[in-house]
Structure formats: structure tokens, C-alpha cells
LUMDRENNU-554717 format. One record per residue: x, z, y of N, C-alpha, C, O in turn; residue in three letters. Coordinates in pm, 1 decimal. Atoms other than C-alpha are relative to their C-alpha. Layout:
N
NODE      npx      npz      npy     capx     capz     capy      cpx      cpz      cpy      opx      opz      opy residu
NODE        X        Z        Y        X        Z        Y        X        Z        Y        X        Z        Y    ALA
...
END
This chain:
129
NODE      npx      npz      npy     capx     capz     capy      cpx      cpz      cpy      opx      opz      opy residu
NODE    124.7    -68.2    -28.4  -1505.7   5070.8   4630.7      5.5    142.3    -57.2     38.7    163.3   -173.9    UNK
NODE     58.7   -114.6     18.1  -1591.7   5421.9   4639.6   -123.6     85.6   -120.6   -231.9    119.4    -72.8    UNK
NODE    131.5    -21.3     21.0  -1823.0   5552.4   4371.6    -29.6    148.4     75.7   -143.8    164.4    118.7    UNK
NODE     44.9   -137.1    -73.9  -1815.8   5928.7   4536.1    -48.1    -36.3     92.2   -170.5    -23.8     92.4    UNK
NODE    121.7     30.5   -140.3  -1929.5   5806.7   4879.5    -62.4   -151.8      6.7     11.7   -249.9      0.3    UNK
NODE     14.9    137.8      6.0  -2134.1   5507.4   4892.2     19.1   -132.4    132.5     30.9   -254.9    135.9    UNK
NODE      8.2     58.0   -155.4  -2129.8   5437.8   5282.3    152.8     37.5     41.1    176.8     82.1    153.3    UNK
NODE   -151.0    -22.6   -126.1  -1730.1   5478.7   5358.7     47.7   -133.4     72.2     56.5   -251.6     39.0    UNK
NODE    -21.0    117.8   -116.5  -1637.4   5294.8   5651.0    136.9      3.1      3.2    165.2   -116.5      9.9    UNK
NODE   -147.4     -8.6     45.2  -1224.6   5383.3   5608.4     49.1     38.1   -132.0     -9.3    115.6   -207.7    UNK
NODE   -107.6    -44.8     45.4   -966.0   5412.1   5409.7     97.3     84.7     36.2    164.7     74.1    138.7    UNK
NODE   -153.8   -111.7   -101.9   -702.1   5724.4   5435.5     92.2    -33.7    -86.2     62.6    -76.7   -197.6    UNK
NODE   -116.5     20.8     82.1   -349.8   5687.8   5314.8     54.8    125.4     16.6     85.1    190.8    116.4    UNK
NODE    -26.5   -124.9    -13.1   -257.3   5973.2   5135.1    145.9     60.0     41.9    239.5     -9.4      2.4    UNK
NODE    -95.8    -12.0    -54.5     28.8   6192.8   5323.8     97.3     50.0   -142.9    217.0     68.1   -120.9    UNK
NODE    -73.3    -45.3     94.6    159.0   6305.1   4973.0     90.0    -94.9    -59.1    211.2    -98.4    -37.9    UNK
NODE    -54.1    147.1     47.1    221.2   5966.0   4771.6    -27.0   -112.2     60.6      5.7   -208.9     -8.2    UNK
NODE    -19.4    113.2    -96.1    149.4   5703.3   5067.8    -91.7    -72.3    -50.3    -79.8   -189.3    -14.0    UNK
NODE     74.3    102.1     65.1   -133.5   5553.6   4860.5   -135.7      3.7     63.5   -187.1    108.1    103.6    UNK
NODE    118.6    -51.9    -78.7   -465.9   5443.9   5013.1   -162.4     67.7    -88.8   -221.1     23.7   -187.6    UNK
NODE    163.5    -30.0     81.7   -814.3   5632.0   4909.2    -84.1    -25.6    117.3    -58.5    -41.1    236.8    UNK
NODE    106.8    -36.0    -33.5  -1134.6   5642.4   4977.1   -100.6    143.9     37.0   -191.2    162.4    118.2    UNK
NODE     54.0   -122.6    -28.0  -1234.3   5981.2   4957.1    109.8     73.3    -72.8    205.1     15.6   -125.3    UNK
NODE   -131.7    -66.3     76.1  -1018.6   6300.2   4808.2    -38.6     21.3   -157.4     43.6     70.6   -234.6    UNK
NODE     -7.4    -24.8    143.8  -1183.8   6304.8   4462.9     36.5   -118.0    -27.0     91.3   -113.2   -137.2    UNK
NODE    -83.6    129.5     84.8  -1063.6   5922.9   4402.4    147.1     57.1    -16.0    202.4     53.2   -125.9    UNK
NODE   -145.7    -76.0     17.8   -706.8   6110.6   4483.8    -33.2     78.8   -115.2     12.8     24.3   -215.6    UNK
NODE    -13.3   -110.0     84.8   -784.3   6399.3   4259.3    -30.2    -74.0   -178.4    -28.9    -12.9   -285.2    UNK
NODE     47.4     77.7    110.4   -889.2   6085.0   3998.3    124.8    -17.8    -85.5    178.5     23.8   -188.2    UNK
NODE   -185.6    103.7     33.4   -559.1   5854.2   4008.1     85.9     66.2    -53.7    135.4     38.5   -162.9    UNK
NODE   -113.0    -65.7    -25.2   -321.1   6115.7   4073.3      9.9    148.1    -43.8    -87.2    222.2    -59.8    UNK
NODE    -21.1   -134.6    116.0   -149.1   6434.9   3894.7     23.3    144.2    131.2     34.5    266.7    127.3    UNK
NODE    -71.0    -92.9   -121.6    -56.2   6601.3   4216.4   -100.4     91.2    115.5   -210.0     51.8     75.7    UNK
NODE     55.1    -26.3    -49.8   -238.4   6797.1   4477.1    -44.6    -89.3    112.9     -7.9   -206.2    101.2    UNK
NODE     16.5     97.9   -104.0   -362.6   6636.1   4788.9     41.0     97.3    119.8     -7.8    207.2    146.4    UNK
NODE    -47.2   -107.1    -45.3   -146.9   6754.8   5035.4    -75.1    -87.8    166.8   -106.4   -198.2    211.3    UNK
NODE     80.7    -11.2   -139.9   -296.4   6853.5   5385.3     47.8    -54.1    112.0    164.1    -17.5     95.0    UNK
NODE    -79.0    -18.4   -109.9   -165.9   6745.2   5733.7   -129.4    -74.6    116.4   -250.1    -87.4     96.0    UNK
NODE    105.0    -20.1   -158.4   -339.8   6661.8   6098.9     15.9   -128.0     29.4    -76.8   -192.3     78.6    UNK
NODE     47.8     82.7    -37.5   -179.7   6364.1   6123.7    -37.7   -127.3    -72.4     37.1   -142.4   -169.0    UNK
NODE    107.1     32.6    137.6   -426.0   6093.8   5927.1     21.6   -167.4     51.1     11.0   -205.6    167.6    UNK
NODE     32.1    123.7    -47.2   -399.8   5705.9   5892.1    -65.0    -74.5    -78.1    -44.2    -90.1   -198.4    UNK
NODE     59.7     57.8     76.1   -638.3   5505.1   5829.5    -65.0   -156.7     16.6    -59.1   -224.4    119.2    UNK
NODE      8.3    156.1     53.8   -750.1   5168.7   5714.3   -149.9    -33.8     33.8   -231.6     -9.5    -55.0    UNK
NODE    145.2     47.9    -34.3  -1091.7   5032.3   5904.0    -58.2    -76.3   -169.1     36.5   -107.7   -241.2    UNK
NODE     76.5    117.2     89.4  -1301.3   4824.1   5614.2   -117.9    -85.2     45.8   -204.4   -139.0    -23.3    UNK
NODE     88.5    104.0   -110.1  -1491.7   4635.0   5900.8     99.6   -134.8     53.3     69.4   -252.8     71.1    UNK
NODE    -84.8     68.3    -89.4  -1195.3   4494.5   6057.5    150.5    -12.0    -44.8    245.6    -65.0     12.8    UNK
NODE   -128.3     11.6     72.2   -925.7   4547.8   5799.4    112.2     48.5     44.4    220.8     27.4     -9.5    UNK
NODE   -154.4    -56.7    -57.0   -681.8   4742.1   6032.6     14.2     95.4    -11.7    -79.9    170.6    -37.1    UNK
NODE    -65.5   -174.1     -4.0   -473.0   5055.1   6038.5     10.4     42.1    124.0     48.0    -18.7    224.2    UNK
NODE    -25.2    -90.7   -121.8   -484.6   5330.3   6266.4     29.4     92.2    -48.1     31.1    111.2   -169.7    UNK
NODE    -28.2   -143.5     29.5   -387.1   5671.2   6304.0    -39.7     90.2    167.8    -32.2     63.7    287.7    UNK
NODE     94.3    -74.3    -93.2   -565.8   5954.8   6475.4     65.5    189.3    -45.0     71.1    242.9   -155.7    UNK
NODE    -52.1   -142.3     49.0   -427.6   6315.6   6453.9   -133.7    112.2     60.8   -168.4    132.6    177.1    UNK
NODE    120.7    -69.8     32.5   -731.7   6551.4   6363.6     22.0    149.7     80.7    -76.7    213.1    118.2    UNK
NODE     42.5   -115.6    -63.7   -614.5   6866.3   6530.6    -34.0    -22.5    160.2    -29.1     75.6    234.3    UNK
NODE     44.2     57.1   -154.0   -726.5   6659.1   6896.7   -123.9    -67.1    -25.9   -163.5   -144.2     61.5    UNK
NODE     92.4    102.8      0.1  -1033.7   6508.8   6733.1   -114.5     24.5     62.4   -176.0    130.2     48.3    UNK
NODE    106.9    -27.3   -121.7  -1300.5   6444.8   7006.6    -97.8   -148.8    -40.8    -62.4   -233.7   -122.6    UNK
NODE    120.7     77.3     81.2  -1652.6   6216.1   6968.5     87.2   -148.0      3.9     99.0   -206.9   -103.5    UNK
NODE    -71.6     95.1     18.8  -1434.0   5913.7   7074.3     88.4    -20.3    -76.0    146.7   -128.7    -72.3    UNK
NODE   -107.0     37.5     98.9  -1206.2   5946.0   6816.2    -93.7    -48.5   -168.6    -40.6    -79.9   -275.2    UNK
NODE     84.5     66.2    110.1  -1502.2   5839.5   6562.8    -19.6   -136.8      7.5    -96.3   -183.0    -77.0    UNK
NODE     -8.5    119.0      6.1  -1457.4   5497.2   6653.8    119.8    -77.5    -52.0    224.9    -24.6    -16.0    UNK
NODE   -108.5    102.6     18.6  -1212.8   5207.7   6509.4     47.3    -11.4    169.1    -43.1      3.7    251.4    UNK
NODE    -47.7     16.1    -87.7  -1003.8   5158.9   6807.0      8.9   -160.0     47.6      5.4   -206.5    161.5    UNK
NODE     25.4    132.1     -2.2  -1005.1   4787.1   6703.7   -176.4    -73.7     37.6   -236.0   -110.6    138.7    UNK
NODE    194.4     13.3     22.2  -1390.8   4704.6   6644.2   -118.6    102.7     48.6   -232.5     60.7     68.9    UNK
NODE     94.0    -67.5    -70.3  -1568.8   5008.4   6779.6    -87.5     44.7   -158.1   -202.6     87.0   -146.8    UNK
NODE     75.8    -30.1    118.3  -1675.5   5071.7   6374.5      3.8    148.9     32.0     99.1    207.8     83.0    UNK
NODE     -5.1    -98.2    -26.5  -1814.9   5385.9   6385.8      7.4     94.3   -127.4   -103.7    118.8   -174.2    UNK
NODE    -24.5    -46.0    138.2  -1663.7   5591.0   6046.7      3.5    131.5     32.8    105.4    175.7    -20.2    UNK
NODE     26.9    -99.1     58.6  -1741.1   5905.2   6077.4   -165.5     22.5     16.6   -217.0     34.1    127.8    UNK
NODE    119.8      1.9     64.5  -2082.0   5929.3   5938.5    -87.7     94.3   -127.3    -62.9    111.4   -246.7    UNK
NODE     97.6   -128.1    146.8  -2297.2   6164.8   5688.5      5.5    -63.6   -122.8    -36.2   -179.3   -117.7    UNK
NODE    -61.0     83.0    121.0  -2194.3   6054.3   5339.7   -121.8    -32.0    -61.1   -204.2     58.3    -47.1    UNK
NODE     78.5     17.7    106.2  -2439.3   5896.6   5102.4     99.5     14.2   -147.2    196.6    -56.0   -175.7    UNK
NODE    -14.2    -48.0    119.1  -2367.0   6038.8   4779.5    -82.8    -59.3   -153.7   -194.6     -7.9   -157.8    UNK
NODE     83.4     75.2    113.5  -2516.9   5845.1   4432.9    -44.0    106.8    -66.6      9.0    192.2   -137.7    UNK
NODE    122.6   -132.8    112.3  -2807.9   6058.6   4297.5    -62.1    -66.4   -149.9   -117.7   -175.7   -161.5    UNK
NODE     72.3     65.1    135.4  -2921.5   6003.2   3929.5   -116.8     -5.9     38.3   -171.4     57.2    128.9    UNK
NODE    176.7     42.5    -18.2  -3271.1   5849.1   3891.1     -8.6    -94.9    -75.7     62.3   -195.5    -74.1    UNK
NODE    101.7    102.9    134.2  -3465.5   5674.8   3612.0   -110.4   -114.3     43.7   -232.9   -102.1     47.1    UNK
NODE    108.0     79.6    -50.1  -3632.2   5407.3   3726.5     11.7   -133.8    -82.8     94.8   -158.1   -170.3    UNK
NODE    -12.8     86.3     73.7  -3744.8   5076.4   3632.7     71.2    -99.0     76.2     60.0    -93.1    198.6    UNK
NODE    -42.8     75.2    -66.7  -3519.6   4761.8   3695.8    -88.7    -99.8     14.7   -138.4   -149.6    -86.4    UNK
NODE    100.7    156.4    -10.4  -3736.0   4470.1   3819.5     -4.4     13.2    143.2     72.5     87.6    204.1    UNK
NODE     90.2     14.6    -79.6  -3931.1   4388.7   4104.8    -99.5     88.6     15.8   -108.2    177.9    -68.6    UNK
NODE     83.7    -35.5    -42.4  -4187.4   4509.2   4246.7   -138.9    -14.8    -55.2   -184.0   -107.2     12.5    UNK
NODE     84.4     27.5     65.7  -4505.8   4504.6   4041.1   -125.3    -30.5     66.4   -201.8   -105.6      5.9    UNK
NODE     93.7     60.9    -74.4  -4763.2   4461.9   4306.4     10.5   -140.0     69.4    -64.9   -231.9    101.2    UNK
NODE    -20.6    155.7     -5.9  -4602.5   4197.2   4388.6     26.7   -147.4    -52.2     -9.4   -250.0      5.4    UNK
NODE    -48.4     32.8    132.7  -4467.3   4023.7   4100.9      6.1     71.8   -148.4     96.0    135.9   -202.9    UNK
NODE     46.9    -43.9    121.0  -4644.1   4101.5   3787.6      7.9    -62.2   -117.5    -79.2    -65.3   -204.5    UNK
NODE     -8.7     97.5    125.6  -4473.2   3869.1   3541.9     50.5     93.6    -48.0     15.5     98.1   -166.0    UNK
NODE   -101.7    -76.0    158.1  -4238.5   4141.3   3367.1   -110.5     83.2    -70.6    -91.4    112.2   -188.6    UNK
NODE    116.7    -64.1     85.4  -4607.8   4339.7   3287.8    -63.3    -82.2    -67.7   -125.2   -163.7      0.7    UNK
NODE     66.2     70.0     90.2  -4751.2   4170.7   2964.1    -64.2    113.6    -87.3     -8.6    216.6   -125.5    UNK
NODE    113.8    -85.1     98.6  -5035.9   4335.9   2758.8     24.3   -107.3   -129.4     -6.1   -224.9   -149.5    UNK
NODE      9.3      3.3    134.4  -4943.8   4338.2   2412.4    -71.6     57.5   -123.5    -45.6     75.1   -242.5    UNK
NODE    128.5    -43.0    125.6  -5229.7   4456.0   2234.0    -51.1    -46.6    -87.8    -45.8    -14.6   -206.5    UNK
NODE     42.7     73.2     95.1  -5411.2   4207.1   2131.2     73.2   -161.7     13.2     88.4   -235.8    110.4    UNK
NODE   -104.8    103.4     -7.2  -5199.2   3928.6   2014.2    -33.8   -106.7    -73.1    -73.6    -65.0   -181.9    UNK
NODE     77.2     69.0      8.4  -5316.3   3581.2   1939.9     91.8    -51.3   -139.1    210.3    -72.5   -164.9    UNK
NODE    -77.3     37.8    137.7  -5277.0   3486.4   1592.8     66.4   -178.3     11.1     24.8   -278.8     68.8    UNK
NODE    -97.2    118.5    -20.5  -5012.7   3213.3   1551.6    -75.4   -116.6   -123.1   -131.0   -110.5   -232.8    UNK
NODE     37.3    137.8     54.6  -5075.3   2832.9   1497.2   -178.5     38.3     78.0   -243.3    -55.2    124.9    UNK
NODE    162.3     26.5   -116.6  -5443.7   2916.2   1692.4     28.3    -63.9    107.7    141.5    -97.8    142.1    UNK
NODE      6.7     84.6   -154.1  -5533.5   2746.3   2018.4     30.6    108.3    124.4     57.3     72.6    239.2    UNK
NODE    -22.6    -72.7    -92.2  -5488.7   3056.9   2193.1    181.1     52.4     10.8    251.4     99.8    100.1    UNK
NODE   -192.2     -6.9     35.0  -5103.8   3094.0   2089.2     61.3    -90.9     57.0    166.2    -70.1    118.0    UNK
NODE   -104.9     78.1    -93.8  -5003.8   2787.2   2227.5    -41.8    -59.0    136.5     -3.9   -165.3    185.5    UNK
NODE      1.2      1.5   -116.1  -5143.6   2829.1   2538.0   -142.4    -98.2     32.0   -199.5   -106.6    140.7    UNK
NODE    107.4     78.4    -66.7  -5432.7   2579.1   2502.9   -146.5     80.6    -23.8   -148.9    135.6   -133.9    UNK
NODE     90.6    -44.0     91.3  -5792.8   2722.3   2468.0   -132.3    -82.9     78.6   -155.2   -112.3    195.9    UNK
NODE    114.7    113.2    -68.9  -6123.5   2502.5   2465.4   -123.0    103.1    -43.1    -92.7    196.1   -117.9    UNK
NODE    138.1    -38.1    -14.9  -6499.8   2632.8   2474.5    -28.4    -29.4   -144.0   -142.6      4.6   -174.8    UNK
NODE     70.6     43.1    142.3  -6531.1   2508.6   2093.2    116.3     72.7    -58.5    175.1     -3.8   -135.0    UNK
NODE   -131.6    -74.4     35.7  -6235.3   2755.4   2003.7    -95.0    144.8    -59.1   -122.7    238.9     15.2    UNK
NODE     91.9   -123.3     82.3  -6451.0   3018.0   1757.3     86.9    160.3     -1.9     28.7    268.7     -1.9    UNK
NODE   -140.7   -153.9    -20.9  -6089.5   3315.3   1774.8    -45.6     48.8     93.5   -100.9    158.2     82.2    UNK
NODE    -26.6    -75.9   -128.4  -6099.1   3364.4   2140.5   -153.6     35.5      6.3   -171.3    151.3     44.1    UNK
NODE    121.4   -103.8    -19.6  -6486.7   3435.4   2139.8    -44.1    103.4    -79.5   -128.3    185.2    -42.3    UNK
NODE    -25.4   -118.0     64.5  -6435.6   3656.5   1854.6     -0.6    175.8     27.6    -54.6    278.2    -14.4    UNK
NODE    -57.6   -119.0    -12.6  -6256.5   3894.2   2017.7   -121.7     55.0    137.4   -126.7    177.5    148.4    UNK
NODE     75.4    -36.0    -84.2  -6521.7   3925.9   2312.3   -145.4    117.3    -63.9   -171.9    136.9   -182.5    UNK
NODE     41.3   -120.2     69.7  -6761.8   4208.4   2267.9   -222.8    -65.1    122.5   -222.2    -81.0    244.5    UNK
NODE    121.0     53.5    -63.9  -7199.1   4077.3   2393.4    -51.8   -111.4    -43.9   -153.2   -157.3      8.8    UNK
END
């Protein structure tokens, strides 16, 4: 897997050291060497698991397809953007990970272990009328 692009649909094998990437900064990761240029390009579907090769100085809209599967890899890259968010669910929908810890029921009471009866003097305590 790719972390530079998140949506790659091939694999290229590079024409320098024969090895396959994903994009050219995983090359510029691995490897000490430049990434050397050429036209003609082969590459490795990840739909359909096969190799092809397509030489880029003839490339026309049909040449954006797998030749095998019809996967269509050339595509607008998604790129991983930082962002702070929270992990969970959805809170309108599932509101168990939000707990109000304010007021907190003193331990060994009836309200601590979950039971509370109408003759329970704590929990009307805290009510305010």
C-alpha cells in the first residue's frame, strides 16, 4: 500500500532497478538512486493482478484502461490530509462514548451501583425545588 496516494489502481516497475512502486516518492523512499525516465512503462493492475505495458509517448483516453479488466487507473490522486478529529462513531447516533462527569455518585450509594429507589435521600439531594 501506498501512503502518498491513497486511491492507486497500478503498480509501475521501475525502468532503473526493475522493482515495483506505487508512486515515485515510494522510489525516492527505498532507493539511493534517481528514478530514471523512459516512455516505455509496465505496469501491474491491483484489480486483476496483471502486467501490462503501455508506452506513454502514444498515450490516448483508451490507454487508461487495464487491458485485462477494463480497471480504469488513471484517476485524480487522493492524497492523505492531516486532520484532528475524534475517533468514534457518530454521536447523534450513538451516544455511549459521551458520559457527563460532573457530578459523580458517591461510592457504596444506591446511585453508584446502578440501583436507585424513591426512598434513596443522595439522589434527591442533588435536585434543586
Amino acid at each position: 500500500m501506498c501512503k502518498h496516494i491513497l486511491n492507486a489502481q497500478v503498480s509501475i516497475r521501475s525502468p532503473c532497478c526493475r522493482k515495483w512502486f506505487d508512486c515515485p516518492e515510494c522510489h525516492a523512499e527505498r532507493e539511493n538512486h534517481p528514478l530514471l525516465q523512459s516512455f516505455e512503462m509496465t505496469f501491474a493492475c491491483k484489480k486483476c493482478k496483471k502486467c501490462f505495458r503501455k508506452d506513454a509517448s502514444e498515450f490516448e483516453e483508451a490507454d487508461e484502461y487495464c487491458p485485462h479488466c477494463d480497471n480504469h487507473f488513471v484517476i485524480d490522486a487522493v492524497t492523505p490530509k492531516p486532520a484532528l478529529t475524534v475517533e468514534g462513531e457518530d454521536a447523534r447516533i450513538d451516544s455511549r462514548m459521551i458520559k457527563d462527569d460532573r457530578v459523580k455518585p458517591k461510592a457504596g450509594s444506591a446511585a453508584a451501583e446502578g440501583k436507585i429507589s424513591i426512598f434513596d435521600p443522595d439522589v434527591d439531594a442533588d435536585k434543586l425545588g
